[in-house]
C-alpha positions as CSV (number, residue, x, y, z in Angstrom):
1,X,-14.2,-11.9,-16.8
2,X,-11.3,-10.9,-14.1
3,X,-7.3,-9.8,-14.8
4,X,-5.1,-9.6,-12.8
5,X,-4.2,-5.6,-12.4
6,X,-1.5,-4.3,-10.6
7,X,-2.5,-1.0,-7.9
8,X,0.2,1.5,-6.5
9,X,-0.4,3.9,-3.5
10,X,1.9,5.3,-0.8
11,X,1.6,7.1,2.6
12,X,3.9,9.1,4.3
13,X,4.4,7.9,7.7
14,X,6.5,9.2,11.2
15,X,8.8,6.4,12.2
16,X,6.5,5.0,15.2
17,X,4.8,1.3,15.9
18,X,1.3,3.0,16.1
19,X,1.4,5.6,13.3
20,X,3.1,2.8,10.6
21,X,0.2,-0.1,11.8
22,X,-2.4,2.7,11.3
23,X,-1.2,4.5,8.0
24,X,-0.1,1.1,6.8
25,X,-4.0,-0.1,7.3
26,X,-5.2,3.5,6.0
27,X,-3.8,3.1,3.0
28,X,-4.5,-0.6,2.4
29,X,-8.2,-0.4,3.4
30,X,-8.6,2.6,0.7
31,X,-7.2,0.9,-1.7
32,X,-9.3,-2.4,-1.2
33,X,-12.4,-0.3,-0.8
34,X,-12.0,2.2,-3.7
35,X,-11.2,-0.7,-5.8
36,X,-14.3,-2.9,-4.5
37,X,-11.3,-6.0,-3.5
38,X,-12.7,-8.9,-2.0
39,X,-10.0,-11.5,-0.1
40,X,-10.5,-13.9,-2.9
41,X,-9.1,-11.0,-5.3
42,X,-5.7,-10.5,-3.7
43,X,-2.9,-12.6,-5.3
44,X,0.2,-10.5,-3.3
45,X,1.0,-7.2,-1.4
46,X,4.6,-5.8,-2.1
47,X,6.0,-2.9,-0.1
48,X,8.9,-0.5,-0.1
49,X,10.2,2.5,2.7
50,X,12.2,4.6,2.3
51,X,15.6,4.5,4.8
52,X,14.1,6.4,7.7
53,X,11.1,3.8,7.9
54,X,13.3,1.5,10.7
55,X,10.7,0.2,13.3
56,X,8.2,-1.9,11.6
57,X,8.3,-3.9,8.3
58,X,4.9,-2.5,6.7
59,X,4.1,-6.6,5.9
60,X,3.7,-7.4,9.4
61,X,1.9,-3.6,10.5
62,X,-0.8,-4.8,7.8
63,X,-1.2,-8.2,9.8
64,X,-1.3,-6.5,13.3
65,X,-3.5,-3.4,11.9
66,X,-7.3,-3.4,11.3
67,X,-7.4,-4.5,7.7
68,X,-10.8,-4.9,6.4
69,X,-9.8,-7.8,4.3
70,X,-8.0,-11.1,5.8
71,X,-4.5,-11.5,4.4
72,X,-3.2,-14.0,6.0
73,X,-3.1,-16.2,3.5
74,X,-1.7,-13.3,0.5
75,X,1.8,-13.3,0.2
76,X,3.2,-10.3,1.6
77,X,6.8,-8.7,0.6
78,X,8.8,-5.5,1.8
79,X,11.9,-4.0,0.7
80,X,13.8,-1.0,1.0
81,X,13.3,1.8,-1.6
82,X,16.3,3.1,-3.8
83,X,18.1,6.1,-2.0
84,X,17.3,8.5,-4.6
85,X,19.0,12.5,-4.2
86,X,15.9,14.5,-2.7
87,X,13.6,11.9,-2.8
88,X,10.7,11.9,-0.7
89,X,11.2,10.8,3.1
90,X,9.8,8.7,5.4
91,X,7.8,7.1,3.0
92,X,6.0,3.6,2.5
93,X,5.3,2.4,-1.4
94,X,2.6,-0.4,-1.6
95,X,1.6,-2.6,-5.0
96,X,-0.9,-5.0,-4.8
97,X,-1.9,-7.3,-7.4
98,X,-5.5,-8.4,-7.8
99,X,-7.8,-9.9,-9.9
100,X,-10.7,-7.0,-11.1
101,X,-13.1,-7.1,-13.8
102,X,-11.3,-6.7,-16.7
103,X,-13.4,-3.7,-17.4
104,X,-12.8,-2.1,-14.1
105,X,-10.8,1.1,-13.8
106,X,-7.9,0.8,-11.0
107,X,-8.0,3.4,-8.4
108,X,-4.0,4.2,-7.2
109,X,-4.4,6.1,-3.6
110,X,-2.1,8.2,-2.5
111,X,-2.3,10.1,0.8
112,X,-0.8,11.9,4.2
113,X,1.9,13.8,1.5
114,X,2.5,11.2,-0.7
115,X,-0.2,12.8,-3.6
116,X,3.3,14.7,-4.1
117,X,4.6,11.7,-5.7
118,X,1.7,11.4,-8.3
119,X,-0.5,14.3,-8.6
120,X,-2.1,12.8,-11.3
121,X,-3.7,10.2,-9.1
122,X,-4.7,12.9,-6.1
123,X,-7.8,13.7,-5.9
């Protein structure tokens, strides 16, 4: 039986077309991979930068990346993070939600600097 589960990651990222499109698709593509996600699996894909992320809305870098799933047809959703006092910079926040086998473990991915944010998910 499948429920709907909720995975978090984030990737630090320079403020650059290329480098947001390509961490933006590095991240995603672990996370559909470590957690075995099919296209029929994804219900939506929300993001969050922080302020200094300025040149491309991580939604559309997902669509113009190389994503190994199609999501064209999951609703996709950005907004800016909270401004929080030394909070972590240049950063991009992703949740998807997913149907999984209810007895599957979610795998939250963190990478390119962001483990600091959750070293209890780095590997």
């Amino acid at each position: 039986m499948k429920k709907v589960k909720a995975i978090r990651g984030a990737i630090c990222s320079q403020n650059n077309e290329i480098e947001i499109i390509k961490n933006v698709s590095d991240l995603c593509n672990q996370i559909f991979i470590q957690n075995n996600l099919a296209e029929n699996d994804l219900i939506s894909i929300f993001f969050s930068i922080t302020k200094e992320i300025t040149v491309l809305n991580p939604a559309a870098a997902l669509r113009k990346g190389k994503s190994i799933l199609d999501v064209s047809s999951t609703a996709l959703f950005c907004c800016q993070e909270a401004e929080i006092e030394n909070g972590m910079k240049n950063t991009i926040r992703v949740m998807i939600t997913a149907y999984m086998d209810e007895q599957s473990e979610k795998k939250n991915i963190y990478l390119n600097g962001a483990e600091k944010l959750r070293p209890d998910f780095a590997k």
